[in-house]
N, C-alpha and C positions, 0 to 999 in steps of 0.2 A: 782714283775717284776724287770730285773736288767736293769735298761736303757742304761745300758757301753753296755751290749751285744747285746741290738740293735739297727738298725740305724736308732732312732723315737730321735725326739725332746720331750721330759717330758712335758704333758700335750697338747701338741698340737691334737695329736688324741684322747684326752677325748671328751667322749659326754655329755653335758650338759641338763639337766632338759626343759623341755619345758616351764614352770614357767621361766624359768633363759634366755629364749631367748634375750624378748624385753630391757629389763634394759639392759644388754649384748653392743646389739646393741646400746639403747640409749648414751651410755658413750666413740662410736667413735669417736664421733665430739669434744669431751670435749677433746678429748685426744689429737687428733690431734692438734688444736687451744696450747693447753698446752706442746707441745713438739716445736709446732713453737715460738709461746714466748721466750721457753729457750732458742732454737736455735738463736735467733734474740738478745736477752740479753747477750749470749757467743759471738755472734760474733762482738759485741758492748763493750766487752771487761767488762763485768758484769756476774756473775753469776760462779765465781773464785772458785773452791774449794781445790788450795793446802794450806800450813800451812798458811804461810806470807798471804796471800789473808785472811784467817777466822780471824787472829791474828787482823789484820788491819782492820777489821771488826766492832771487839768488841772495837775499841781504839775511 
């Protein structure tokens, strides 16, 4: 499948095993909680990833 030529996002229309649902689903909450942290860490002026920020890191 060339995905350039069509207008599908890669993996979004995969269908997933019936085994694979529940864990699936389990792992939204984790997700969510864990992207609002970063969010809430970045805008607190923490969670830096250009050079000076890593450098300043390890010092």
């Amino acid at each position: 499948m060339d995905v350039t030529s069509e207008q599908r996002v890669p993996l979004e229309d995969e269908v997933y095993a019936d085994w694979a649902l529940h864990p699936r689903e389990s792992l939204v909450r984790p997700r969510r909680e864990a992207r609002l942290a970063l969010a809430r860490d970045r805008f607190s002026g923490l969670g830096q990833s250009g050079t000076l920020a890593a450098i300043e890191s390890l010092a």
